[in-house]
C-alpha positions in Angstrom: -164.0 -162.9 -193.9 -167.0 -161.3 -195.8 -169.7 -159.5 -192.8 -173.4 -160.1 -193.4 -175.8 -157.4 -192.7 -176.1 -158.4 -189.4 -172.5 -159.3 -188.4 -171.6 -155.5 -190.2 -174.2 -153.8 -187.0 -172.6 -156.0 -184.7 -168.8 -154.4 -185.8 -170.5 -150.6 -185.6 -172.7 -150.7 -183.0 -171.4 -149.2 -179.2 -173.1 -149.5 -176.0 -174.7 -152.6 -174.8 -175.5 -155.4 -177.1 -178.0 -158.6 -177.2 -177.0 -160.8 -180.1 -179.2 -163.8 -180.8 -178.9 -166.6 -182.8 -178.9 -170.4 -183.5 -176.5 -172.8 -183.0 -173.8 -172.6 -185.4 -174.9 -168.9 -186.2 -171.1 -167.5 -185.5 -172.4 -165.8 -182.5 -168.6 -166.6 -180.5 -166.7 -165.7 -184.4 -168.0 -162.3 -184.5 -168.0 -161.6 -180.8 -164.1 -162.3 -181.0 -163.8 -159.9 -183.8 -165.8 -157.5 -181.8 -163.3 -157.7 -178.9 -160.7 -157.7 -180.9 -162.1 -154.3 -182.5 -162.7 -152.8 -179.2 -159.4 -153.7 -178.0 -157.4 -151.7 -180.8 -160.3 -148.6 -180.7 -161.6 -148.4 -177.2 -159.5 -149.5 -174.5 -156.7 -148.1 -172.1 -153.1 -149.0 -171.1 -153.6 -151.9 -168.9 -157.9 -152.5 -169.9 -158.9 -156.2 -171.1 -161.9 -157.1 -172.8 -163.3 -160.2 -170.5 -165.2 -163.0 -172.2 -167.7 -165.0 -169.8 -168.5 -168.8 -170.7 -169.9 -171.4 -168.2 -168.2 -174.3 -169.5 -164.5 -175.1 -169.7 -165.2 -176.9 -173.2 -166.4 -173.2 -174.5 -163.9 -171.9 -172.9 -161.2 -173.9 -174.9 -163.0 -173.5 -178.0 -163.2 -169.6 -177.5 -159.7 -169.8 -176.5 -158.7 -171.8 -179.9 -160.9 -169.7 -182.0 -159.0 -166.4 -180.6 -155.3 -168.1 -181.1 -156.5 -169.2 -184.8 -158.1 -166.2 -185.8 -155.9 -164.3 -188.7 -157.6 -161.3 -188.4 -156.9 -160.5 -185.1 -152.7 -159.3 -184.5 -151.3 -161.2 -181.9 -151.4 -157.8 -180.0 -155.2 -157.8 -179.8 -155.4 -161.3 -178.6 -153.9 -160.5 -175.2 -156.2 -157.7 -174.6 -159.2 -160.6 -174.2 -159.2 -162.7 -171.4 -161.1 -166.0 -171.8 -163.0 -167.3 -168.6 -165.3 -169.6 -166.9 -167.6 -167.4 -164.2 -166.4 -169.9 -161.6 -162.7 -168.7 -162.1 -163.8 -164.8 -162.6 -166.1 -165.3 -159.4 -163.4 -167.2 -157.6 -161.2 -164.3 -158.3 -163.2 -162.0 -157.4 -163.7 -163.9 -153.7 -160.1 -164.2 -153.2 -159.5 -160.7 -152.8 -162.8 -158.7 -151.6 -164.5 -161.9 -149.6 -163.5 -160.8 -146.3 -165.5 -157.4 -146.6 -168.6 -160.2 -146.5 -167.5 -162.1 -143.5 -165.4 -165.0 -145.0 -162.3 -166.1 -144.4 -158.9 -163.7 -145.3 -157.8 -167.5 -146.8 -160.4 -169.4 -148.9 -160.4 -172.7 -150.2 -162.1 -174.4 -153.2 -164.6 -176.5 -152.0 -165.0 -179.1 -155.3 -167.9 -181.1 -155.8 -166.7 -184.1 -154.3 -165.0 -182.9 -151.7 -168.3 -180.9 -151.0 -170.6 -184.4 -151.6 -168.6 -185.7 -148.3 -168.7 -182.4 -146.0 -172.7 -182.3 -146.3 -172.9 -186.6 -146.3 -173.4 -186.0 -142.1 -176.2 -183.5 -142.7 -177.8 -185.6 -145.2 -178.0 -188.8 -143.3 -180.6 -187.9 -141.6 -183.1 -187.9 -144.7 -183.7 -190.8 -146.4 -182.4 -191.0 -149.9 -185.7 -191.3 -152.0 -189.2 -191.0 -151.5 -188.9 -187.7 -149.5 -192.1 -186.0 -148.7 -192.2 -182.3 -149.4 -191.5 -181.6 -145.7 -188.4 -183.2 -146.1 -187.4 -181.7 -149.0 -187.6 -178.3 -147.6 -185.7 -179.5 -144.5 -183.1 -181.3 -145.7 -182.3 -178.1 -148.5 -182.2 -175.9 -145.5 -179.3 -179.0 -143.6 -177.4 -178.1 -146.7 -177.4 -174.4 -147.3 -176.8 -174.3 -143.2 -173.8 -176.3 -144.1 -172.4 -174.7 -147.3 -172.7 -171.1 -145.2 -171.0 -172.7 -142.2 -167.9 -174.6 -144.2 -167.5 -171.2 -145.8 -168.0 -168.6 -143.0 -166.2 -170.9 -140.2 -163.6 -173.0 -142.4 -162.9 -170.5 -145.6 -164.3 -174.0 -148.0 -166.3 -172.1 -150.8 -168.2 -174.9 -152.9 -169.2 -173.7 -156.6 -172.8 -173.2 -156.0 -172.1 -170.1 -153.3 -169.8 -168.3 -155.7 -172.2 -166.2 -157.5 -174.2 -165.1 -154.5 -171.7 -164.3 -152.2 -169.7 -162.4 -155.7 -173.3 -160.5 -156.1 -173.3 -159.6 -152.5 -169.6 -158.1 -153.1 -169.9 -155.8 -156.0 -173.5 -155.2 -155.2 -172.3 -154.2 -151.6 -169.1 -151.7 -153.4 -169.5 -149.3 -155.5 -164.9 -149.5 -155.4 -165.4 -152.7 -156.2 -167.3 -152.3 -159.2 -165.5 -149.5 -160.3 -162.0 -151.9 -160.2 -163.1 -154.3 -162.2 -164.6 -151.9 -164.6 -161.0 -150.3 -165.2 -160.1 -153.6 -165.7 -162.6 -154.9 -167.8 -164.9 -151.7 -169.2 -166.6 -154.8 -171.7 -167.8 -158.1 -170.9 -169.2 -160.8 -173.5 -171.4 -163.0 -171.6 -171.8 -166.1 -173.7 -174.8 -168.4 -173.7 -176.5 -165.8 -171.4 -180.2 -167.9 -171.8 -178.7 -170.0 -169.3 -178.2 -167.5 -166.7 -179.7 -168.2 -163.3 -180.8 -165.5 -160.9 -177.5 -165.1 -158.5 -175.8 -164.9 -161.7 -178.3 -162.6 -163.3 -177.8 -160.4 -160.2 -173.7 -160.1 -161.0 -174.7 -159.2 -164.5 -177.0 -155.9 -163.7 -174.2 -154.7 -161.2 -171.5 -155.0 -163.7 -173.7 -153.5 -166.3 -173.8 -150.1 -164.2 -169.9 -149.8 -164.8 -168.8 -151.8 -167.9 -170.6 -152.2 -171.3 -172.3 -155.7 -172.2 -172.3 -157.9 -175.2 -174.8 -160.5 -174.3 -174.9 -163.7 -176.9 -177.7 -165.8 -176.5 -180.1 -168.4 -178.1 -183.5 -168.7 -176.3 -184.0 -172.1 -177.7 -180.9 -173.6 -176.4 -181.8 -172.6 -173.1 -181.4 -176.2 -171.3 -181.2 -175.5 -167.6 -183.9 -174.3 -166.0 -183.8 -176.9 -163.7 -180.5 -175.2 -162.5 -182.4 -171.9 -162.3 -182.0 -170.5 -165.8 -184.7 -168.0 -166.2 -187.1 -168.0 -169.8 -187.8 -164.3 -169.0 -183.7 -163.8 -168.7 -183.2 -162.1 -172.6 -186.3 -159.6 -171.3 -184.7 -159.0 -168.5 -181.4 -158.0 -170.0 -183.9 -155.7 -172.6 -185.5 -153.7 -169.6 -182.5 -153.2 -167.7 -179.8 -151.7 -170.4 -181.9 -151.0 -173.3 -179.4 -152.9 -176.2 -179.1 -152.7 -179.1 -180.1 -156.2 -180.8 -178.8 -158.2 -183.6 -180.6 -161.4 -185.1 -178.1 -163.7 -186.3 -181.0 -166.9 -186.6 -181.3 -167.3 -190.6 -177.5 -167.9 -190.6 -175.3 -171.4 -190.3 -172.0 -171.9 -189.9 -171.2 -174.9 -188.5 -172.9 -177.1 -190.2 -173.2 -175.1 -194.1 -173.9 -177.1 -197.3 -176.6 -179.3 -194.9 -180.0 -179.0 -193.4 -179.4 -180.2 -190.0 -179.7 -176.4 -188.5 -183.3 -176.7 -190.0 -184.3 -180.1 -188.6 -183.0 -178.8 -185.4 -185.7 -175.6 -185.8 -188.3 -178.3 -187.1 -188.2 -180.5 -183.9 -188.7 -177.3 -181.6 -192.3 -177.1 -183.1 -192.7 -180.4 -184.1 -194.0 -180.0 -187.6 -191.2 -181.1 -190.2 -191.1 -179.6 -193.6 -189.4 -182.2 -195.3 -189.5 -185.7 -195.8 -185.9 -185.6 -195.5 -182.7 -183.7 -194.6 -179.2 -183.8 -196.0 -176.7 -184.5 -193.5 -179.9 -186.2 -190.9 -179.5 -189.7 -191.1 -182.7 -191.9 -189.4 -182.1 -195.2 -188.7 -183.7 -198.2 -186.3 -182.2 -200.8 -183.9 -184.0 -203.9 -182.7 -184.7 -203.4 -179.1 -182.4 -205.6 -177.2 -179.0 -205.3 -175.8 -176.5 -207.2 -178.1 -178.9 -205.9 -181.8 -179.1 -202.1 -180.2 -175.3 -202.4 -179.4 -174.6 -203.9 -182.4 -176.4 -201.5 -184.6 -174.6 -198.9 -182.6 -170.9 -200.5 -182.9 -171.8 -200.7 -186.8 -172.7 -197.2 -187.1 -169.4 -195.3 -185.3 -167.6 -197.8 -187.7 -168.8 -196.4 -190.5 -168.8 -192.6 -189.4 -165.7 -193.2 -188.8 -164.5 -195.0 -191.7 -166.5 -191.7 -193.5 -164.4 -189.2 -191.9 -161.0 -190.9 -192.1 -162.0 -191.7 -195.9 -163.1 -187.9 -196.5 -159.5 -186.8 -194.6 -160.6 -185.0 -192.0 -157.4 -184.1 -189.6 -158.2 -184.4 -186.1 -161.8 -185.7 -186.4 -164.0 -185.9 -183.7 -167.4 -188.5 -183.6 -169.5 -187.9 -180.3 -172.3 -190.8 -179.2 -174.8 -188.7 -177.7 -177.2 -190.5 -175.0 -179.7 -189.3 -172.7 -178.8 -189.9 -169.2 -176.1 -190.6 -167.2 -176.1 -194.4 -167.0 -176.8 -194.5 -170.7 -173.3 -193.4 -170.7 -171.4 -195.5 -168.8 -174.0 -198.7 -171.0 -172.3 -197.5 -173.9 -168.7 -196.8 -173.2 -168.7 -200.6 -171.5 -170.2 -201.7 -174.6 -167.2 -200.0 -176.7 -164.7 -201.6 -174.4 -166.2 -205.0 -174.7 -168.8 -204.9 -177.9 -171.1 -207.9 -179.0 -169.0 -211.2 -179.9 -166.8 -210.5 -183.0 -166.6 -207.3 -182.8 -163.7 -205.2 -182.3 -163.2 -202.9 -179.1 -164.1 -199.0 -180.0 -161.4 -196.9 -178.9 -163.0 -193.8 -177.2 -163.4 -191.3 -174.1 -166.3 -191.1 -172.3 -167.2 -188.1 -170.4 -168.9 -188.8 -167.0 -169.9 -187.2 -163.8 -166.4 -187.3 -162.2 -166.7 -187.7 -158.3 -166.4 -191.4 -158.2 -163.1 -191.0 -160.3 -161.9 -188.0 -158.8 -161.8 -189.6 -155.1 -160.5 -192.7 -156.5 -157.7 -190.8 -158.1 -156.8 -189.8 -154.6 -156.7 -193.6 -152.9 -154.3 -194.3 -155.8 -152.4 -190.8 -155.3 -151.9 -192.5 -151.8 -150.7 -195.6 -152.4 -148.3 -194.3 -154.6 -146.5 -192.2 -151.8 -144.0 -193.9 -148.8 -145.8 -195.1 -146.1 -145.4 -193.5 -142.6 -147.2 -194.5 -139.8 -150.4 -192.4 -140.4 -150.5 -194.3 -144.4 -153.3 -196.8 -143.7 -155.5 -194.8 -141.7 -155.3 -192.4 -144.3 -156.3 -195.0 -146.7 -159.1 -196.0 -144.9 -160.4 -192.4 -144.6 -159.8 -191.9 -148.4 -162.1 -195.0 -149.0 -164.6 -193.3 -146.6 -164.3 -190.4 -148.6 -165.2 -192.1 -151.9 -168.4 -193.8 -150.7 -169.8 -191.1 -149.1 -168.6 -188.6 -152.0 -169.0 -190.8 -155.3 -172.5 -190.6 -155.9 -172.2 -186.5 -155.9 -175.5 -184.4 -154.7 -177.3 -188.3 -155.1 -175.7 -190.5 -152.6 -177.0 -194.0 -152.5 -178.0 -195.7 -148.9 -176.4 -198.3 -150.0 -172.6 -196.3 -150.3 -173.3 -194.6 -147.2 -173.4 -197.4 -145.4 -170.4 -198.8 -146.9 -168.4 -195.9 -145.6 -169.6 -196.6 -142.4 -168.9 -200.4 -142.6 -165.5 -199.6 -143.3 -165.0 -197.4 -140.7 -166.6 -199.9 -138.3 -164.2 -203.0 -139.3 -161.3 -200.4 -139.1 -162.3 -199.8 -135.8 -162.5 -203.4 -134.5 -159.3 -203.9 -136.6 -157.4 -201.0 -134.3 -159.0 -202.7 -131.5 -157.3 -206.0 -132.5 -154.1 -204.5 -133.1 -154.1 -203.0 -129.5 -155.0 -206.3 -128.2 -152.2 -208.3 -130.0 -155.3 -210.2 -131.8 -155.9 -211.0 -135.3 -158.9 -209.6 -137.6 -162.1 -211.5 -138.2 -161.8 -213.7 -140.9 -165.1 -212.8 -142.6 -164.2 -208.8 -142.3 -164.4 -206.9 -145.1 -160.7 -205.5 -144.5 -159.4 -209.1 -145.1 -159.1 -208.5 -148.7 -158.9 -205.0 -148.3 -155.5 -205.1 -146.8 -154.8 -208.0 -149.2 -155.0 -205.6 -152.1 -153.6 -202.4 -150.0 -150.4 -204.5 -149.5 -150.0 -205.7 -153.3 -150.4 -201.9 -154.5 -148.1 -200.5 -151.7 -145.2 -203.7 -153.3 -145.5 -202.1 -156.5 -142.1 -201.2 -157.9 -142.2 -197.7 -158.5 -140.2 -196.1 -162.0 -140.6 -192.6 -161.8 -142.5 -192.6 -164.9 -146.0 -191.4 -163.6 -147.9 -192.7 -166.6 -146.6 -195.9 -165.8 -146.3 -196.2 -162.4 -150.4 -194.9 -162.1 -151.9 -198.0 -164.4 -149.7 -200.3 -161.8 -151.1 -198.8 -159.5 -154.3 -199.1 -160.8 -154.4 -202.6 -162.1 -153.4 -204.1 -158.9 -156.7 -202.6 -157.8 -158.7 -203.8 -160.9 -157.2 -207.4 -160.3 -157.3 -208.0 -156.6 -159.9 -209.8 -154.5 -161.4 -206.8 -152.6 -164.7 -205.8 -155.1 -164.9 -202.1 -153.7 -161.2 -201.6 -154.9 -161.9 -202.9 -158.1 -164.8 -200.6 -158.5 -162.3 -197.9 -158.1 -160.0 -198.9 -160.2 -162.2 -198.7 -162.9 -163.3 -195.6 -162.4 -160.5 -193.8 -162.3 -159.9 -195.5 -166.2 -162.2 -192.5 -166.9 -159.8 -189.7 -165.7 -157.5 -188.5 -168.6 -155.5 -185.7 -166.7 -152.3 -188.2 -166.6 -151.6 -187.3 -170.6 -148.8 -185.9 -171.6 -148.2 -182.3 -171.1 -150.7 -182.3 -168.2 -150.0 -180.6 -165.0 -150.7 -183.4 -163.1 -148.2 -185.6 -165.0 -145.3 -182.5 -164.3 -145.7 -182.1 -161.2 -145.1 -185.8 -160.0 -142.4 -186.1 -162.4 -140.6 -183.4 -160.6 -141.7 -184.5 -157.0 -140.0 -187.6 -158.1 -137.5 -185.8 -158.8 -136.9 -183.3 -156.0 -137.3 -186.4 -153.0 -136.9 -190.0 -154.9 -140.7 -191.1 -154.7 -143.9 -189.3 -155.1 -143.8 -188.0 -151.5 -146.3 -185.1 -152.1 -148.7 -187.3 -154.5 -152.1 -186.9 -152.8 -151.8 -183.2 -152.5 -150.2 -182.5 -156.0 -153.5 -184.6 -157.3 -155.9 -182.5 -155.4 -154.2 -179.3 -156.4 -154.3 -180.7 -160.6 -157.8 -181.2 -160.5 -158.6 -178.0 -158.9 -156.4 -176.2 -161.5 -158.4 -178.6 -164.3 -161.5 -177.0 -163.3 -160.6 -173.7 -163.9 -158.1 -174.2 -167.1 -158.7 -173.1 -170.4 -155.9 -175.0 -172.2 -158.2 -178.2 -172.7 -157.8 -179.4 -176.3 -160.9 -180.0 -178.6 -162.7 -183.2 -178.1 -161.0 -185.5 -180.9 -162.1 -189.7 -181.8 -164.6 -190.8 -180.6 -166.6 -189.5 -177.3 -169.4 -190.5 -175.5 -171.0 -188.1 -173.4 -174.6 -187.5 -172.1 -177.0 -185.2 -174.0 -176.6 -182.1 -171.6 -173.2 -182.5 -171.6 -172.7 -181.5 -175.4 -173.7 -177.7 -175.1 -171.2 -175.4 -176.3 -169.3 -178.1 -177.9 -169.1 -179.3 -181.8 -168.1 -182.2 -183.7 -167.8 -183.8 -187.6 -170.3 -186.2 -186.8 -172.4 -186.8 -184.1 -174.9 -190.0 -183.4 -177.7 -190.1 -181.0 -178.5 -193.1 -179.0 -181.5 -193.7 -176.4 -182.6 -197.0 -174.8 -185.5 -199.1 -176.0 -188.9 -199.6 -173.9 -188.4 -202.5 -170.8 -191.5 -204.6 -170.5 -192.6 -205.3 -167.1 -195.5 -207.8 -166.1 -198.6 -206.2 -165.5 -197.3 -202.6 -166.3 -196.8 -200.9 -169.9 -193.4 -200.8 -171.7 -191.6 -198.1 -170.4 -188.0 -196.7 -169.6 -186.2 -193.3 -168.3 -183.3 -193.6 -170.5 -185.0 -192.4 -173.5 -184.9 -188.8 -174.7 -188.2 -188.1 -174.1 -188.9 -189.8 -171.0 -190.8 -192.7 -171.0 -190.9 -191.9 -174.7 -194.5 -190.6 -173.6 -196.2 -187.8 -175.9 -197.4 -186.6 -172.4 -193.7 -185.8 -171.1 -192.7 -183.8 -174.2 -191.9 -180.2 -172.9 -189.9 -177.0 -174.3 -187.2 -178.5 -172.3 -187.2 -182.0 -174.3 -187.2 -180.4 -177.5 -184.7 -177.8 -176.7 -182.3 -180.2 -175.3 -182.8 -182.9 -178.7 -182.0 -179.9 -180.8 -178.8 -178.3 -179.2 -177.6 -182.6 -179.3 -178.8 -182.8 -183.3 -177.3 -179.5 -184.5 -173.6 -180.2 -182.3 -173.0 -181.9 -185.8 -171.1 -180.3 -188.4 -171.1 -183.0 -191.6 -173.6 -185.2 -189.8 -176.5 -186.3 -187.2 -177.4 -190.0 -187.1 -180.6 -190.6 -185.0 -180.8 -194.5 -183.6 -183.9 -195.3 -182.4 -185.7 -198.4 -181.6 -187.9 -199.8 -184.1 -191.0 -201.0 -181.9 -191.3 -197.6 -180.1 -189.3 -194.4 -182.0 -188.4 -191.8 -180.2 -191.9 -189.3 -179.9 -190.1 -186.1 -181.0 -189.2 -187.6 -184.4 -193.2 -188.5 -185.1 -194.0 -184.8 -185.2 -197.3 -183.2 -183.5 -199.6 -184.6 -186.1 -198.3 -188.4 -185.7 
């Protein structure tokens, strides 16, 4: 690999480092031959260089990039540990949290799980239309909580890692100094997005190790998670870097010009009337022509990329919220009359699936006597814990109808009397007793769709719900640990005796793993969702205005919201330009043709 001029200052500079630079820039390539340099020159028996990502998918990719690299001698590679800050932190709070009050035994606290311990402290606000008062009050209900599940029960959620790792190392100076034998240089990817508890681990471990700090301060995406705009000045003031500007160079996506669009729709004056490898297009703005349109156009990527022989190609349908995601995927499944079925991923907020994963974890195991009240906690558990940090009234008071009608069902046991007709546990149990007939094979894959399509085709509507969310989990693949471990517990007792807890424990250990393989086919994820990732082709998708009588055309699913001049921000540009340039070969743009996006009019429009 030839150096440029600035790649060559990165290989000879020492002390701390701020390297900046676009997407697709080779920011991570370089930082890997960095480490890999500082691991033959610079470090001791038993010293690692650490590299510090906050997503799994950079993680992987970091991971893949190391293992692929031919530079590097397989020596070198195992001198640079590739993690997450949740898994470092978690580390981190394993050993030393006890010298801050918690716990000599911790426990992961996952989002979920965490959803359903702060459900009781939340119930007291209403779920929307909270007044500022309320605000305030019900954020102190859940910090009071977090502190107590950690301090009294050793449950640590994700959100108290950093501060509590921040008070450690901040708090001892032996601390500090172990992981600086450990680790005497830390990369800290995509440091733009570093909030302030995070910040705060950074300028204690920059007293003891050296620090390579990659960043690009227009990718910066999450402020509203507390990432700082001030955060690259602050690195400057405290450790005095030396700085690299990698901007003026592409990597990802060379021989095109979508790196430039990208720069052109941060300050919304474009250049050219054009750009090769941007594609504009239109969609009539209703749901079959929109869906059709869209159908029609991964067709054709597709077609593009298997015609052009890429190995292993990846397409990604980029959208801008949430529920724009789940739209779409549905649509692949069952596309506009003729058309045939999309195969795909789609990558979604998990909790819904997570908890269902555990009712069908469940049913899969004997029953004892304890099995259906278990059940009926589990599907507690999902209504109160499926709609995350946003639960819906209308899910917590399905947990507490269920927990009502199990009540009154108990109290008809005990009485020798049989259950309302019209309860909602009628077809409840209906479906509970079909899945727990289910002949089990031993062949999890298997026995986990039976499972999960007597749920889908029963007569209770909340289990169907759950069975089709859990169609969105993919840790049952082949080579997973998930998949192992129930093979052996089938194997060790005759039946999947330990299935809840081995499901609990995989999706903990899939939260911190770095083995994830690169995003292949097609995915559909939302916009935030694609940072730190790449793919051959990528198309962008956003709703169409809804008319409403009396009121102007408007809708939240667009990429600008309310596709309203008035709502563009740094944050709306800066978000549409990491999704454009995750392309390598090429971006398609779908827009609707009444009302195009705002971003692509440019300021003078």
């Amino acid at each position: 690999m030839e150096l440029t001029k600035g790649q060559q200052d990165i290989m000879e500079s020492g002390g701390h480092l701020l390297v900046t630079g676009g997407p697709g820039s080779g920011k991570t390539t370089i930082s890997i031959l960095k480490a890999a340099q500082i691991a033959e020159w610079d470090l001791r028996p038993g010293q690692k260089v650490l590299f510090l990502s906050f997503a799994r998918a950079t993680v992987s990719r970091v991971v893949e990039a190391i293992e692929y690299e031919q530079q590097i001698p397989p020596a070198q590679k195992r001198l640079i540990d590739v993690e997450t800050y949740h898994s470092f932190f978690w580390r981190i709070l394993k050993a030393h949290g006890y010298l801050i009050g918690l716990p000599r035994r911790l426990f992961i606290l996952t989002p979920p799980g965490e959803a359903i311990a702060l459900s009781a402290a939340r119930s007291g606000f209403p779920v929307r239309n909270l007044t500022d008062a309320q605000k305030a009050a019900k954020k102190t209900a859940e910090e009071t909580e977090r502190a107590r599940l950690a301090t009294e029960d050793g449950r640590v959620c994700f959100d108290l890692y950093a501060p509590y790792v921040g008070d450690l190392i901040h708090g001892s100076a032996r601390i500090r100094r172990l992981i600086a034998i450990m680790y005497p240089v830390v990369i800290l990817d995509e440091f733009q997005d570093t909030n302030e508890a995070q910040w705060r681990v950074v300028q204690a471990l920059g007293e003891v190790c050296r620090l390579i700090a990659l960043a690009d301060p227009e990718q910066r995406i999450y402020d509203w998670i507390g990432a700082d705009p001030a955060r690259l000045d602050h690195f400057r003031e405290a450790f005095k870097p030396t700085e690299v500007d990698l901007s003026t160079v592409n990597h990802r996506s060379a021989g095109t010009e979508i790196a430039l669009f990208g720069n052109d729709v941060l300050t919304g004056k474009f250049r050219q009337d054009s750009y090769k490898g941007i594609k504009l297009d239109v969609f009539d703005p209703f749901l079959d022509p929109a869906m059709t349109k869209l159908v029609t156009t991964v067709y054709k990527a597709r077609k593009r990329l298997v015609d052009a022989g890429v190995v292993n190609w990846s397409l990604a349908v980029l959208v801008p919220t949430k529920k724009m995601t789940r739209l779409v995927s549905d649509a692949f499944r069952q596309p506009p009359a003729g058309m045939v079925e999309v195969p795909h991923s789609a990558v979604i907020e998990l909790e819904a699936a997570i908890l269902g994963a555990e009712i069908i974890a469940l049913l899969m195991q004997p029953a004892d006597d304890r099995h259906f009240g278990q059940f009926i906690d589990l599907m507690c558990n999902y209504f109160q814990g499926k709609g995350g940090d946003g639960p819906t009234q209308g899910a917590l008071k399905e947990a507490t109808n269920i927990r009502k009608a199990y009540d009154e069902w108990l109290a008809c046991q005990t009485a020798g009397k049989a259950i309302r007709k019209n309860s909602i546990l009628v077809n409840m149990i209906a479906v509970y007793e079909q899945a727990r007939a289910v002949m089990l094979t031993g062949d999890p894959d298997e026995d986990w769709r039976a499972v999960r399509r007597v749920l889908e085709d029963g007569g209770c509507a909340r289990l169907k719900e759950i069975g089709q969310e859990v169609r969105n989990l993919r840790i049952l693949e082949r080579g997973t640990q998930l998949r192992q471990e129930l093979s052996q517990d089938w194997r060790d007792s005759g039946g999947y005796r330990n299935a809840l807890a081995i499901t609990r424990q995989a999706f903990i250990q899939e939260h911190f793993s770095t083995n994830a393989k690169p995003e292949s086919g097609v995915v559909v994820m939302n916009m935030h969702k694609a940072k730190g990732k790449q793919f051959d082709e990528v198309i962008i998708f956003e709703h169409w205005p809804i008319k409403r009588k009396g009121q102007p055309p408007y809708n939240g699913d667009r990429i600008v919201r309310f596709n309203s001049k008035e709502q563009i921000d740094d944050q709306a540009r800066q978000n549409f330009r990491v999704s454009v340039t995750r392309g390598k070969r090429q971006t398609t743009i779908l827009t609707p043709k009444s009302d195009p996006c705002v971003l692509l009019l440019g300021d003078n429009s």
